[in-house]
C-alpha positions in Angstrom: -20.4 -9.0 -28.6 -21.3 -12.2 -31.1 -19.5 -14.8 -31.2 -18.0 -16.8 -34.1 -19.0 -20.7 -33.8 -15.8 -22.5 -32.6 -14.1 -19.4 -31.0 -12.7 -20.1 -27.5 -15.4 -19.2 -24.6 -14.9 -16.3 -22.3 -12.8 -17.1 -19.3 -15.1 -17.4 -15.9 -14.6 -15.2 -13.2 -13.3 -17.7 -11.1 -10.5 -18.8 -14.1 -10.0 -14.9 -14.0 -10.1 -14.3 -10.7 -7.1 -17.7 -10.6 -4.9 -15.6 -13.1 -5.1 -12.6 -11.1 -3.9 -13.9 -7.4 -1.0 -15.6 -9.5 0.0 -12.5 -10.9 -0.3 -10.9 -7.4 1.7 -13.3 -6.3 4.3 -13.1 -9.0 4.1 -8.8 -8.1 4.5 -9.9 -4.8 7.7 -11.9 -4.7 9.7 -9.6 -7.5 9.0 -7.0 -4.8 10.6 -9.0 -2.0 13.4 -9.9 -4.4 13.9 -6.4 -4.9 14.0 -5.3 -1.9 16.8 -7.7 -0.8 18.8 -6.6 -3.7 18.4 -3.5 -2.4 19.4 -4.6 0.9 22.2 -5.9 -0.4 23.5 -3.2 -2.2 22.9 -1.1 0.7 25.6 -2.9 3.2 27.4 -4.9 0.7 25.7 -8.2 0.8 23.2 -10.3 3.2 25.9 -10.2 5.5 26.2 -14.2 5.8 30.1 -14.9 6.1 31.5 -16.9 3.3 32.7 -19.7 5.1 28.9 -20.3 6.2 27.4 -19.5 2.8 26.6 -23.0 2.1 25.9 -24.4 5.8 22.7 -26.2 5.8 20.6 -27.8 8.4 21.2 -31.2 6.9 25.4 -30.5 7.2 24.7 -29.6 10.8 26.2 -32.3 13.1 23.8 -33.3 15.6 25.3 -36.2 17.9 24.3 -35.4 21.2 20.8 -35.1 22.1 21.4 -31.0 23.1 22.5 -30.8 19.9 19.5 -32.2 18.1 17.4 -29.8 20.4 19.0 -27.1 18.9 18.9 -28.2 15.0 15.4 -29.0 15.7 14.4 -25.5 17.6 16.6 -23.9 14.4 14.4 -26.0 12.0 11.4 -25.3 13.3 12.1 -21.6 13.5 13.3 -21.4 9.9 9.6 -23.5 8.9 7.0 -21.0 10.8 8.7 -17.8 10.0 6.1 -16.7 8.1 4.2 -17.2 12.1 7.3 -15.5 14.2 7.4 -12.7 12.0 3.9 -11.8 12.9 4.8 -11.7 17.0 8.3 -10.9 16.1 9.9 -13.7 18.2 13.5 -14.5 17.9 16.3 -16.6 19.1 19.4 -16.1 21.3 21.6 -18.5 20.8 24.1 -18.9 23.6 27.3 -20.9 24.4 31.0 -21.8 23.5 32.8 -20.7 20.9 33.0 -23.4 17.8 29.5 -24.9 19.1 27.6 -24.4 15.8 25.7 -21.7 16.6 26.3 -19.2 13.6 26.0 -22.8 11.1 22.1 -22.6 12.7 21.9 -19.1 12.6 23.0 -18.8 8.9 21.1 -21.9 8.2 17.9 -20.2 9.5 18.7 -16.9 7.4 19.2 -18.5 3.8 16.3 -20.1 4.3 13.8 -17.5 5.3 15.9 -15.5 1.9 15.0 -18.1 0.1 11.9 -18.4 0.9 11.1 -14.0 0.0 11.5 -12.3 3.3 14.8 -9.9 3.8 17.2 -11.0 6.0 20.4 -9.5 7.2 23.7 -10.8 9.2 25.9 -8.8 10.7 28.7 -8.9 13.6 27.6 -6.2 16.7 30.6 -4.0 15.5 29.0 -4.3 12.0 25.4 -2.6 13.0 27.0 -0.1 15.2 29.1 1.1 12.8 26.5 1.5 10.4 24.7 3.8 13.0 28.0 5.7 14.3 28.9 6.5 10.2 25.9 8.5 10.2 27.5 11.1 12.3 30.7 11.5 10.0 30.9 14.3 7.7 31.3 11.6 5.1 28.1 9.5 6.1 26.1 8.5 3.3 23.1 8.0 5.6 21.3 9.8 8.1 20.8 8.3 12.1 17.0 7.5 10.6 18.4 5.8 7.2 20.9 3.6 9.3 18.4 3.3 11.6 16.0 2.0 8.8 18.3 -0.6 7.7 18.7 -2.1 10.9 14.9 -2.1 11.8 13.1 -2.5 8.3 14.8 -5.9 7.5 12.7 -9.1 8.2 15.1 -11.2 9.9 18.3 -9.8 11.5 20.8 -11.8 13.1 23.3 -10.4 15.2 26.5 -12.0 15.8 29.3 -11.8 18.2 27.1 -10.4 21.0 29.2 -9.9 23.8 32.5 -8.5 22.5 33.6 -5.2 24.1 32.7 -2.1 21.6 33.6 1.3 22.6 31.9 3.1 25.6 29.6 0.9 26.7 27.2 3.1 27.6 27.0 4.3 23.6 27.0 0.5 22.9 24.1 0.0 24.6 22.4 3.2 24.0 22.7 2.0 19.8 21.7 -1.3 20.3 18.5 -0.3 21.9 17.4 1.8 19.5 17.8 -1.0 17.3 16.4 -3.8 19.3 13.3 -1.3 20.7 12.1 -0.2 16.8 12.3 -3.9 16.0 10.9 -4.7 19.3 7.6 -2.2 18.2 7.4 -3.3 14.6 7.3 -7.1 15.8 10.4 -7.5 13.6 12.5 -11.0 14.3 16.2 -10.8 15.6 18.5 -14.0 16.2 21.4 -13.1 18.9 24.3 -15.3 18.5 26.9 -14.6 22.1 29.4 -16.8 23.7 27.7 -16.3 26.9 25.4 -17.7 29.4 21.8 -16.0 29.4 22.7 -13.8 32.8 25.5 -12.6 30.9 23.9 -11.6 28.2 21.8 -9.8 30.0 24.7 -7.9 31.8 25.7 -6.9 28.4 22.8 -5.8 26.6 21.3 -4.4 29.4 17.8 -5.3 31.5 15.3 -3.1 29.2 17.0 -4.7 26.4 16.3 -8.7 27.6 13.0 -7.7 28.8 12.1 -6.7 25.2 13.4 -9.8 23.6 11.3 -11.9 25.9 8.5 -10.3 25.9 8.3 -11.3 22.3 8.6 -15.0 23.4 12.1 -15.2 22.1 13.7 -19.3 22.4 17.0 -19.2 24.6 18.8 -22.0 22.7 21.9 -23.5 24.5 25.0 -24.8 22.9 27.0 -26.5 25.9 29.1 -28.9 24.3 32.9 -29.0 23.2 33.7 -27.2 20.1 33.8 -28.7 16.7 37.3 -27.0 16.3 38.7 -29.0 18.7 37.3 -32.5 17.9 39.7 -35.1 15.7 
């Protein structure tokens, strides 16, 4: 094709080559977007309590030097998710009640929203019921779809780890299946308990722990007083 003198030259390959990875890009993250929404939708919302919607890591009190080794494991975790998410490491983070632990946790989880990935928080008694409404006659989900939710997700963070949920063998039978698929998808779980790391394990079970290690999960404590109580 001619030409007119003074027209605009062809774009190079490289110019069009440019417009194309931002477009892929742009694909990219309407996708991700999407698929929270649809998240969302799925269970209601991202889960994250309303009371902690709007903890940050800068609002995080960090006075002792414990607690500045926890914002700063937190931090860092939140920062190189796009590495963890490619082992599938997590975080447990154990220790008193009123410690900070779900501010981090939360924290981590707007973040990594933020920043594209899917994310989902829910209390123990939360994910299992999702998986035990699948065997009512009203379900709206099959044990696979519930499943699915549970284990597709990016991030999941799991709060309340500890509290006493029905038959305990059942507990732990549901929790596995959750734990294992994310476990062999290299999908990231945070733990938040009010227990030490051998209890933990006591509750969840040895398989369980050994999984969550072997993914190089961080054991965060929280052994200070609770925020609650200070003033």
């Amino acid at each position: 094709m001619i030409r007119s003198p003074g027209s605009s030259p062809l774009p190079s390959a490289e110019e069009l080559a440019a417009v194309g990875q931002r477009e892929a890009v742009r694909l990219a993250a309407e996708r991700r977007r999407a698929a929270q929404a649809d998240l969302e939708r799925a269970v209601g919302r991202s889960g994250i309590p309303r009371r902690f919607l709007d903890r940050t890591f800068e609002s995080y009190l960090a006075g002792t030097q414990g607690q500045r080794r926890a914002l700063d494991v937190c931090r860092a975790y939140a920062d190189g998710f796009e590495q963890m998410r490619e082992r599938g490491g997590g975080l447990l983070l154990l220790g008193g009640p009123g410690t900070g632990k779900t501010h981090l946790a939360c924290a981590i989880l707007a973040q990594v929203i933020h920043a594209g990935h899917t994310g989902l928080f829910l209390p123990v008694s939360g994910a299992l019921r999702i998986i035990r409404d699948a065997y009512s006659p009203r379900g709206q989900r099959t044990e696979t779809e519930a499943l699915a939710l549970l284990t597709a997700v990016d991030l999941l963070v799991l709060d309340e780890v500890g509290v006493a949920i029905g038959n305990e063998a059942t507990r732990r039978a549901m929790l596995f299946d959750v734990l294992n698929d994310r476990y062999g998808e290299l999908r990231p779980t945070i733990l938040i308990a009010n227990l030490t790391s051998a209890e933990l394990e006591r509750y969840l079970g040895e398989r369980i722990m050994e999984r969550l290690m072997d993914l190089g999960s961080a054991v965060v404590p929280f052994t200070w007083s609770s925020y609650r109580r200070c003033g």
